[in-house]
Residue frames relative to the residue before (quaternion, step in Angstrom):
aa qw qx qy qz dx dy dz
X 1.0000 0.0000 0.0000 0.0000 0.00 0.00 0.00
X 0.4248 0.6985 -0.5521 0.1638 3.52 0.85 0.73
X 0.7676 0.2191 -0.3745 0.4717 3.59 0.80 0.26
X 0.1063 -0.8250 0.5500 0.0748 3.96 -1.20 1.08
X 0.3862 -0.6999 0.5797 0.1582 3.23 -1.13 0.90
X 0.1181 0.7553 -0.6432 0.0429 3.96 -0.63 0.76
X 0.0392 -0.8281 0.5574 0.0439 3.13 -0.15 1.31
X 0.2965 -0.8697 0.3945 0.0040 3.63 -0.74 1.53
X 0.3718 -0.6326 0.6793 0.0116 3.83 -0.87 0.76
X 0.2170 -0.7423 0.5620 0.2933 3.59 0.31 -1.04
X 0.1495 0.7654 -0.5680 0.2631 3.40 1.03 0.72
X 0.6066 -0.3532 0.5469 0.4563 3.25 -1.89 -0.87
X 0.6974 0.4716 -0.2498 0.4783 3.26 0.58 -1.62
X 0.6743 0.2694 -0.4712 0.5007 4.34 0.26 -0.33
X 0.6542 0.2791 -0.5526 0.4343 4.03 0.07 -0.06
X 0.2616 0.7162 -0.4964 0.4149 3.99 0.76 0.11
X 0.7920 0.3864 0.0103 0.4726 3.22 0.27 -1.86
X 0.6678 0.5340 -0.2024 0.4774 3.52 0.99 -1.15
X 0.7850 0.3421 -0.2399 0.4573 3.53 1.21 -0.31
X 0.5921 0.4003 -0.3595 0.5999 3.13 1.55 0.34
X 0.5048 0.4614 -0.6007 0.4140 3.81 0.59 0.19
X 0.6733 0.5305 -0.4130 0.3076 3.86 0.94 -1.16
X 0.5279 0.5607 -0.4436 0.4585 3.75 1.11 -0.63
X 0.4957 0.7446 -0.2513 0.3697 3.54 0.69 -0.92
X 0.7303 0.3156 -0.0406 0.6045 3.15 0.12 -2.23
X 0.7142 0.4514 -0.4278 0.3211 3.76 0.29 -0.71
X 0.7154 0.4927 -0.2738 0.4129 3.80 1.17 -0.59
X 0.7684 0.2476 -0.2927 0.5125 3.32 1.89 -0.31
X 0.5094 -0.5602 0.3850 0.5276 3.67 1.20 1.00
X 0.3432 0.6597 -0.5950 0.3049 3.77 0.27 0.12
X 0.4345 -0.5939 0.6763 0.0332 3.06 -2.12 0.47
X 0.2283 -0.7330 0.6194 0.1644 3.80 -1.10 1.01
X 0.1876 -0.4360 0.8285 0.2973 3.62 -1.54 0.62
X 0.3274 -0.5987 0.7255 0.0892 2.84 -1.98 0.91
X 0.0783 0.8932 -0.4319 -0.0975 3.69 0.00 0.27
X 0.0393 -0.7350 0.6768 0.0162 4.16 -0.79 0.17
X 0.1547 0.7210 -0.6749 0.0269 3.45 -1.19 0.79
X 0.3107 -0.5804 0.7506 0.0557 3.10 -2.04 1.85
X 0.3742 -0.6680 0.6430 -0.0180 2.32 -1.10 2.18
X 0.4432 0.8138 -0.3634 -0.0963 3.79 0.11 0.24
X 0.7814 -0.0167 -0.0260 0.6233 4.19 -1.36 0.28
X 0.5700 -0.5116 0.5293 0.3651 2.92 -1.64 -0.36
X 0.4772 0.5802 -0.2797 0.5978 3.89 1.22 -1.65
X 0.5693 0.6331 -0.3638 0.3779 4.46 0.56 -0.53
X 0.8393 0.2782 -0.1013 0.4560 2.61 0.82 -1.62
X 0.4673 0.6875 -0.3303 0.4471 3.34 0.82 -0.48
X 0.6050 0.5448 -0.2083 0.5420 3.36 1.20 -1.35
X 0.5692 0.4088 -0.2940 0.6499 4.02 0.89 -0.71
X 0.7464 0.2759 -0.4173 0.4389 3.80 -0.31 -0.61
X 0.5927 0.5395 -0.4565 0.3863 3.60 0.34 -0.22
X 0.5228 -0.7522 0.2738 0.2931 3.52 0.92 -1.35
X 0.4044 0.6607 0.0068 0.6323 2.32 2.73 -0.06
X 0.0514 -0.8307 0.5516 -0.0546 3.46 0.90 1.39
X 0.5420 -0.4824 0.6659 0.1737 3.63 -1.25 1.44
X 0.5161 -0.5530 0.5978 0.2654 3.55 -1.92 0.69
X 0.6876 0.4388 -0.3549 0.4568 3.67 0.84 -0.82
X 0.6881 0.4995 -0.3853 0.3586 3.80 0.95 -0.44
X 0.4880 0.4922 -0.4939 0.5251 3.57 1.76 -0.45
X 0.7823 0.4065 -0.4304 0.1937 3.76 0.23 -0.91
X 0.3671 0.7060 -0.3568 0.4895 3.46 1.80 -0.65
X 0.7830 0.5227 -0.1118 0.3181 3.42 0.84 -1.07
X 0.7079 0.4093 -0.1802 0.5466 3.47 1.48 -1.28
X 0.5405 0.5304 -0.4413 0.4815 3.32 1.49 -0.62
X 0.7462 0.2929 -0.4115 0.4336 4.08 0.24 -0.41
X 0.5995 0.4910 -0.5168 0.3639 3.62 0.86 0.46
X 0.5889 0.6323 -0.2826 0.4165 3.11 1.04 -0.13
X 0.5755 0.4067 -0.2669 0.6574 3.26 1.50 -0.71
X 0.6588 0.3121 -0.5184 0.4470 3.69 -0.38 -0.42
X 0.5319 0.7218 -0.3308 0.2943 3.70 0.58 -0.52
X 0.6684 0.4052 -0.2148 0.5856 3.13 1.35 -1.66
X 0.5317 0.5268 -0.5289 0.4000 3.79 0.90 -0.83
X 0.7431 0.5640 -0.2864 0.2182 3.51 -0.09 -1.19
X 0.5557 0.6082 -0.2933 0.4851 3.16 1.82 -0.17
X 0.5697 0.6143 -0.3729 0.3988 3.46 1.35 -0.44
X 0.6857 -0.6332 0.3304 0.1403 2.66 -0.90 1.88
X 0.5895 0.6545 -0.1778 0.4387 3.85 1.44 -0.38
X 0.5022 0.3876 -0.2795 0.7207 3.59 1.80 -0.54
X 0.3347 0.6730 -0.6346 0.1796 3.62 -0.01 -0.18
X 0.7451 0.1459 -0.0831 0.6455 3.99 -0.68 0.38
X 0.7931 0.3730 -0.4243 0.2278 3.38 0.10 -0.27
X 0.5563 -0.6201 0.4626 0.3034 4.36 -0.90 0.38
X 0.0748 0.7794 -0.6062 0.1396 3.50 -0.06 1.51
X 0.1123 -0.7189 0.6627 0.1774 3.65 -1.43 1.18
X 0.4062 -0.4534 0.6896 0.3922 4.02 -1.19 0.84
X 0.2232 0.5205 -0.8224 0.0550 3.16 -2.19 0.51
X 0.2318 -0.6489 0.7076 -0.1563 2.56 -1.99 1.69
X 0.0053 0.7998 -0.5997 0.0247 3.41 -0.67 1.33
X 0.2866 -0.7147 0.5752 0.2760 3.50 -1.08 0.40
X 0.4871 0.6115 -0.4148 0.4656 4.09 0.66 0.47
X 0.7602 -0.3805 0.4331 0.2996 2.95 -1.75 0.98
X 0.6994 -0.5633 0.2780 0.3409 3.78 -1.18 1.23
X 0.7136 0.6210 -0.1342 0.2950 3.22 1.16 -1.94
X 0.7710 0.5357 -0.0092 0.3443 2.32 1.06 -1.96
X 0.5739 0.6143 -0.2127 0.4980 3.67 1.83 -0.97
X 0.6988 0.5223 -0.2644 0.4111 3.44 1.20 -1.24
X 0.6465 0.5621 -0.3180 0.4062 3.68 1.44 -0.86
X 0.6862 0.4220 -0.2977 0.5122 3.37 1.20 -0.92
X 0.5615 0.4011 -0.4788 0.5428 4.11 0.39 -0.40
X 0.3152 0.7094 -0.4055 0.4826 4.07 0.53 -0.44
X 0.8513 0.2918 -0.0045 0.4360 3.02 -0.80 -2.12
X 0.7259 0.5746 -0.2003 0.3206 3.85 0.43 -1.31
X 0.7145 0.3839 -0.0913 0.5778 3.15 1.29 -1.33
X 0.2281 -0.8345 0.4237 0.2683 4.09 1.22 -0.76
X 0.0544 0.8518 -0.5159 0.0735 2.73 1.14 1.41
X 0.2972 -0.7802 0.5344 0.1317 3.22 -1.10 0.45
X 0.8346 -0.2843 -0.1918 0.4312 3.48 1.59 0.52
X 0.5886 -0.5814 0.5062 0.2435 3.29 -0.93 1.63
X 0.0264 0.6528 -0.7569 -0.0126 3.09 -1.70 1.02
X 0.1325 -0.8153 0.5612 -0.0525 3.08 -1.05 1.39
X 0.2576 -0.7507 0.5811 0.1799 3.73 -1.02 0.60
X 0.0296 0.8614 -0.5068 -0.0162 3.56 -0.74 0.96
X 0.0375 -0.6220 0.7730 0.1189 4.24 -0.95 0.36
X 0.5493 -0.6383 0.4961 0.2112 3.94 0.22 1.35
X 0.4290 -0.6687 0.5450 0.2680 2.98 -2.13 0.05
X 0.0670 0.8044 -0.5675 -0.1628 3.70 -1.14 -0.28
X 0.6625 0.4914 -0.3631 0.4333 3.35 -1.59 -0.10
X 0.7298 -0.1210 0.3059 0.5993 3.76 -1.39 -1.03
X 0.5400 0.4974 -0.4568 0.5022 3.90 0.16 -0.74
X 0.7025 0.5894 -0.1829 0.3545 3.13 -0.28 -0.79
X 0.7637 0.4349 0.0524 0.4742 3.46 0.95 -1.20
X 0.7916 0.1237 -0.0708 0.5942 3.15 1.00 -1.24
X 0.8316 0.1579 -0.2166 0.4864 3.67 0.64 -0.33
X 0.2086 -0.8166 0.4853 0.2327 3.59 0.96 -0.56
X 0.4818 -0.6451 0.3552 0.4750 3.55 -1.15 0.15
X 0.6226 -0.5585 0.2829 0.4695 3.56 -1.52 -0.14
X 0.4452 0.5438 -0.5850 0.4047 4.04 1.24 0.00
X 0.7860 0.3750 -0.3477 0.3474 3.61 0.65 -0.62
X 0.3990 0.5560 -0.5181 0.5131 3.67 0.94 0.22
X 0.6202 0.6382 -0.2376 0.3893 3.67 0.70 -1.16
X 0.8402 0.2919 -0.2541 0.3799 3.17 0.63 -0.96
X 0.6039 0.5364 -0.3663 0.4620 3.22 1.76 -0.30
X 0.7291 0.3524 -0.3065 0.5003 3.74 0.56 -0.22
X 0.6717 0.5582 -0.4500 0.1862 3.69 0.54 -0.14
X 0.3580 -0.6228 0.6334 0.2878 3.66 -1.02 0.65
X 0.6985 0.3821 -0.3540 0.4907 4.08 0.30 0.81
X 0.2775 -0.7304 0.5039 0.3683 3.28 -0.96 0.36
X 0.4188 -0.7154 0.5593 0.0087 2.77 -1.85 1.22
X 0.3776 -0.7633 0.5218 0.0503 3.22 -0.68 1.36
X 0.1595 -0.8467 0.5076 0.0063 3.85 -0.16 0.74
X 0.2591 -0.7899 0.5558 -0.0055 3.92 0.12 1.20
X 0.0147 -0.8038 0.5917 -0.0605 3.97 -0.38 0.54
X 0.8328 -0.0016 0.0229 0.5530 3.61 0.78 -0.48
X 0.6424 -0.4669 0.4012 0.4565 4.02 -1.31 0.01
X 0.2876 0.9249 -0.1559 -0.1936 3.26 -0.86 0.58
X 0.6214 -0.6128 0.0178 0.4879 2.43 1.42 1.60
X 0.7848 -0.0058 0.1729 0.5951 3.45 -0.57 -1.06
X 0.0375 0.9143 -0.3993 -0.0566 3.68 -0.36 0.91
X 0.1186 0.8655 -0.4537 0.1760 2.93 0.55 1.73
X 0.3734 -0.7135 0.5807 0.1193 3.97 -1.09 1.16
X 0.2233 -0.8091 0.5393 -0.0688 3.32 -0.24 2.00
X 0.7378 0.0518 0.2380 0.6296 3.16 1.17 -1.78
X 0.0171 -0.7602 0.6477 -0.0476 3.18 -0.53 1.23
X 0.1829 -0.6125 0.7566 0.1372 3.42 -1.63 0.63
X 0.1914 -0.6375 0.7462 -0.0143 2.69 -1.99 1.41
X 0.0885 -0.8432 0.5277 0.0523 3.90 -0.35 0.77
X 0.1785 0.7964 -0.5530 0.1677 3.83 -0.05 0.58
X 0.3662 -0.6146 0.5976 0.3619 3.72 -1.28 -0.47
X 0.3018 -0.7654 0.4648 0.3272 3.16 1.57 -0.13
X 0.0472 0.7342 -0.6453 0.2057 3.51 0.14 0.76
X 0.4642 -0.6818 0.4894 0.2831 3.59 -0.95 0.55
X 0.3372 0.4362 -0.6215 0.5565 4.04 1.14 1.15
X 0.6916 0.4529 -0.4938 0.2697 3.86 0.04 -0.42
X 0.5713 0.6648 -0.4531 0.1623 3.11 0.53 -1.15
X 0.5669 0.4889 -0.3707 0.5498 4.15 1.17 -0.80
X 0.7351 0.3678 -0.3390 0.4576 3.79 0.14 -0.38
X 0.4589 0.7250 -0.2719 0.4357 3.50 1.56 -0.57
X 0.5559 0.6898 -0.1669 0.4328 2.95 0.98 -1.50
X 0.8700 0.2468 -0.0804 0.4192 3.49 0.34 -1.58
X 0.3859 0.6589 -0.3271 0.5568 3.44 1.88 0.22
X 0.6618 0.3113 -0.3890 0.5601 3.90 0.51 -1.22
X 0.5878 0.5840 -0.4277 0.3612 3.87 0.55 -0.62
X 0.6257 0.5906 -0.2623 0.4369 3.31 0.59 -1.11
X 0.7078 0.3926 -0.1856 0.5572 3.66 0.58 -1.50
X 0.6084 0.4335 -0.4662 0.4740 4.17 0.48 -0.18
X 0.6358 0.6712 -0.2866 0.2511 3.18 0.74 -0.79
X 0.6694 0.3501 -0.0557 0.6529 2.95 1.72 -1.46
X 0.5021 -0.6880 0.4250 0.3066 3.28 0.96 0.25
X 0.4294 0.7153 -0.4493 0.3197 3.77 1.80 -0.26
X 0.7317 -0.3497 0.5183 0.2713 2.86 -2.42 0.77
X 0.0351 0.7046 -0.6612 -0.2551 3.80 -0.34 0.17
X 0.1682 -0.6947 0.6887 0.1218 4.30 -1.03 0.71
X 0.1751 -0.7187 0.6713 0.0475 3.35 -0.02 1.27
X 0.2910 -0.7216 0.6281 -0.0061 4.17 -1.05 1.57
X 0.1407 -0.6564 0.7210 0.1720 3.24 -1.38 0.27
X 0.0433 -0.7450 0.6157 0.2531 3.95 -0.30 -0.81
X 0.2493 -0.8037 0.5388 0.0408 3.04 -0.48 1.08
X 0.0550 -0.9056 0.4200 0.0206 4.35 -0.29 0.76
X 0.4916 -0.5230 0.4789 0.5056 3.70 -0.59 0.23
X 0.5931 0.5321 -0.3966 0.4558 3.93 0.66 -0.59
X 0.8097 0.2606 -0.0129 0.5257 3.85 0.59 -1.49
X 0.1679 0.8528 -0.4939 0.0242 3.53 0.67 0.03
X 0.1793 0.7038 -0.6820 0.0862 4.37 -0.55 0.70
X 0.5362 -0.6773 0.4685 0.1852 2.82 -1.32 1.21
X 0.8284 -0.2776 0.1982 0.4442 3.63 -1.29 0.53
X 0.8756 0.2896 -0.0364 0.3848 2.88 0.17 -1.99
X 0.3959 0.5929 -0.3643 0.5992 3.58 1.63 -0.03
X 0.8054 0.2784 -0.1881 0.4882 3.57 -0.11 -1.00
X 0.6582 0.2770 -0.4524 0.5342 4.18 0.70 -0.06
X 0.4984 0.5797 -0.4966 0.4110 3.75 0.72 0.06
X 0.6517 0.4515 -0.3584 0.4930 3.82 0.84 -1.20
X 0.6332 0.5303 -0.3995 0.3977 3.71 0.45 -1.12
X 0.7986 0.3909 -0.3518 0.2927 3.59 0.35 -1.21
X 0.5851 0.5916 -0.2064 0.5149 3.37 1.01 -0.75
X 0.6894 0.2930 -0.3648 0.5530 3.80 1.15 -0.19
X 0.5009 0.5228 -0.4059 0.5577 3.82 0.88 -0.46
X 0.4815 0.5824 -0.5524 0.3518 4.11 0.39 -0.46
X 0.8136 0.3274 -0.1155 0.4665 3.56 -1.29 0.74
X 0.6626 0.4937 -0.2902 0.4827 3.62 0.98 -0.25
X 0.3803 -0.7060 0.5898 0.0953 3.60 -0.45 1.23
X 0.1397 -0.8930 0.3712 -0.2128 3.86 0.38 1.45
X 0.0638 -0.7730 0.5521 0.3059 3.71 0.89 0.27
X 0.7788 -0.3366 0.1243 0.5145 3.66 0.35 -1.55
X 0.1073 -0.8479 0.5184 -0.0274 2.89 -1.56 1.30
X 0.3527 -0.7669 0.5334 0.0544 2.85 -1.46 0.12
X 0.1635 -0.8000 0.5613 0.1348 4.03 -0.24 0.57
X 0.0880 0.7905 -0.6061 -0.0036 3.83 -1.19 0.23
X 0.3652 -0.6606 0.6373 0.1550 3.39 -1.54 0.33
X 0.0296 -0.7612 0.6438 0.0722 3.74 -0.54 0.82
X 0.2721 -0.5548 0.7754 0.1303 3.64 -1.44 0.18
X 0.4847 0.5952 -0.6181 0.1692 3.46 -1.26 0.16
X 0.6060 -0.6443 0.3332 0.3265 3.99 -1.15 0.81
X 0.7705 -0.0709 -0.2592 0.5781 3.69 1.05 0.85
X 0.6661 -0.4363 0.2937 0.5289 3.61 -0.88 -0.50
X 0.3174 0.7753 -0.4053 0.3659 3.61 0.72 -0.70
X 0.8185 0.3099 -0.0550 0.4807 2.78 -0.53 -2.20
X 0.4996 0.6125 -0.4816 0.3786 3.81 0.55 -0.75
X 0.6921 0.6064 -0.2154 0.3270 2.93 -0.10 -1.62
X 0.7012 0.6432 -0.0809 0.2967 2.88 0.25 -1.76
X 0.7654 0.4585 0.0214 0.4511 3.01 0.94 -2.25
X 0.6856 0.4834 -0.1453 0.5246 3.40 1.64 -1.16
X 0.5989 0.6400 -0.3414 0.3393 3.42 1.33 -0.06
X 0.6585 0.5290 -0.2084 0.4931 2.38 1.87 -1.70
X 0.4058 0.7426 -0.4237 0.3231 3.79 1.14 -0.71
X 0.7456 0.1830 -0.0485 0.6390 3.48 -0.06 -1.66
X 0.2941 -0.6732 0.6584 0.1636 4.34 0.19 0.21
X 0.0529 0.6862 -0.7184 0.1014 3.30 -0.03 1.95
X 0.5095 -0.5984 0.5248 0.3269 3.25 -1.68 -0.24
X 0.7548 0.3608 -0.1534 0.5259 3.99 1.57 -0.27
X 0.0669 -0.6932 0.7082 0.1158 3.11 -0.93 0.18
X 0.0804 -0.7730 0.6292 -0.0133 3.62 -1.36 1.05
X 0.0181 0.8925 -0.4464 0.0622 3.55 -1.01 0.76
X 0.0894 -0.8827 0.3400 0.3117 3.49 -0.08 0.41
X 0.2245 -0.8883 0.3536 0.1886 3.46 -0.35 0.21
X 0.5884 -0.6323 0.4185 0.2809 3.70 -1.11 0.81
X 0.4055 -0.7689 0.4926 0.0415 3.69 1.00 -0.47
X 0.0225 -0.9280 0.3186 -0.1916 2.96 1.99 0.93
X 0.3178 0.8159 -0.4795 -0.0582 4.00 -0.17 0.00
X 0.7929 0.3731 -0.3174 0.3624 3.23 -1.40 0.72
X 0.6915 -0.1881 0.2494 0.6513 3.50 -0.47 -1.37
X 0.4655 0.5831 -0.4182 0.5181 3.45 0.53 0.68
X 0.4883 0.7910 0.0115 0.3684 2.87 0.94 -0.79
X 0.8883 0.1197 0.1760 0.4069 2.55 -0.10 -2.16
X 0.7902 0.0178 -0.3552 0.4992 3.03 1.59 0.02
X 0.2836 0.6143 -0.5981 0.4296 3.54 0.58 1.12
X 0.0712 -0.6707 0.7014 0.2302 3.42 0.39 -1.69
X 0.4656 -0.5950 0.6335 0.1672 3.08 -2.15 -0.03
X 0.3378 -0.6521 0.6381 0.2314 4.05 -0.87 0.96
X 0.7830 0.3893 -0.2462 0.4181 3.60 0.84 -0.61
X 0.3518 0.6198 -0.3000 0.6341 3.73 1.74 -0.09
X 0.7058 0.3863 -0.2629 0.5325 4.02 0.15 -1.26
X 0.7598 0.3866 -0.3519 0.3866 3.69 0.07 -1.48
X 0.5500 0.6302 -0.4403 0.3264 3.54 1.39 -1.02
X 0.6333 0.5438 -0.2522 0.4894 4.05 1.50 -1.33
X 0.8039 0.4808 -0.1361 0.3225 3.47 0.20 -1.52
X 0.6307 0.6017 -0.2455 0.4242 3.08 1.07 -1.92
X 0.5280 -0.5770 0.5990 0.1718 4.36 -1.47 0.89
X 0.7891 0.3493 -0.1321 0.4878 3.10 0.50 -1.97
X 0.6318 -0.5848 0.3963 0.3192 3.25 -1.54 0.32
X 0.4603 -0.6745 0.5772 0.0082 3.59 -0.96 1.16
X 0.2219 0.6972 -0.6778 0.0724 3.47 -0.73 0.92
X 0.0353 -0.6680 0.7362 0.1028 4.01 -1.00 0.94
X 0.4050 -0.5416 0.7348 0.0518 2.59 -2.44 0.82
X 0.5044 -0.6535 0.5576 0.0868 4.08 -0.55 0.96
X 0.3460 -0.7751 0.5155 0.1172 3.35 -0.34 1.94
């Protein structure tokens, strides 16, 4: 985790995120892209590919230098290495390529979720994020003070596709020195007995270098709620998922367990790319 992406709105909920990537970067000597992107017209952009920057696109422009400026004063980057970045590209689309360009190695993201039609038909852009990134993405929902990972849940069926995304989970939890509580959820739809379902866990946890863990069985009337309920149970401070990255009509009517928790979910959310 020495390099973080925090891509920024100027909301509450991105300096949320922005002040917990710097705890981050400060414990792993790491460095923050700071990032902002003016989404703007079409006749805008054009105007930029030509080379021939419009007065309103310089002011569109000095006005977010001015703001990443004031961010950088927050007393929270202190000590820590922060680059300004300005894209002119669509939100989604800007954050994958700075991502890729720079090799980040993890995206921090503030979120206050979607619902309703939003939700459904477009979703927000932390959740576009989490379905298309090749990094794991860290998902910020509220202030939170001192951000330390005591107890981290990892839900999965553990299927033997996880075990590469798995990989960067046990990493994650050494890092933070956190409890890792490896979950099953157990449904009326998927139902495996005890000793079935601690048989799959041990045998997928073989070979994994684990500071401390924990295994569990949840019950609850889908996975969602499981989660959810089982987090609150033992009051971790993470939630982890990996995710399939579902597009289109796939998508739309499968959905995503990591996509929902990314909307629904209080605590902070961080997926890892099957």
């Amino acid at each position: 985790m020495k390099k973080i992406l925090v891509p920024t709105d100027f909301s509450e909920h991105a300096k949320y995120a922005l002040k917990v990537a710097a705890q981050i970067a400060r414990k792993n000597n790491g460095e923050i892209f700071l990032l902002h992107m003016l989404e703007l017209p079409s006749e805008a952009g054009d105007a930029i590919g030509s080379g021939h920057e419009l007065p309103e696109i310089m002011l569109f422009k000095n006005a977010a230098i001015n703001r990443l400026e004031d961010l950088m004063d927050d007393p929270s980057l202190e000590g820590v290495k922060v680059s300004e970045i300005i894209q002119f590209e669509l939100a989604f689309d800007g954050i994958m390529n700075i991502s890729k360009k720079n090799e980040v190695d993890l995206i921090v993201m503030g979120s206050h979720g979607a619902s309703g039609f939003k939700e459904m038909f477009i979703g927000s852009n932390a959740e576009k994020v989490v379905r298309n990134s090749e990094i794991p993405v860290l998902i910020i929902k509220k202030e939170a003070g001192d951000f330390e990972v005591k107890k981290f849940v990892f839900a999965s069926d553990f299927a033997d596709e996880i075990k590469k995304p798995f990989a960067k989970v046990v990493e994650f939890a050494n890092k933070f020195d956190a409890e890792l509580h490896l979950v099953m959820i157990n449904t009326p739809s998927s139902f495996k007995p005890t000793h079935i379902a601690n048989e799959i866990m041990s045998s997928f946890i073989a070979g994994f270098n684990i500071n401390k863990l924990a295994t569990h069985i949840y019950n609850d009337v889908n996975v969602e709620s499981g989660v959810l309920n089982f987090t609150n149970s033992i009051d971790a401070d993470l939630i982890g998922m990996s995710t399939h990255g579902r597009k289109g009509l796939a998508h739309f009517f499968n959905g995503s367990i990591s996509e929902d928790l990314v909307n629904h979910a209080v605590k902070p959310v961080v997926t890892f790319k099957i």
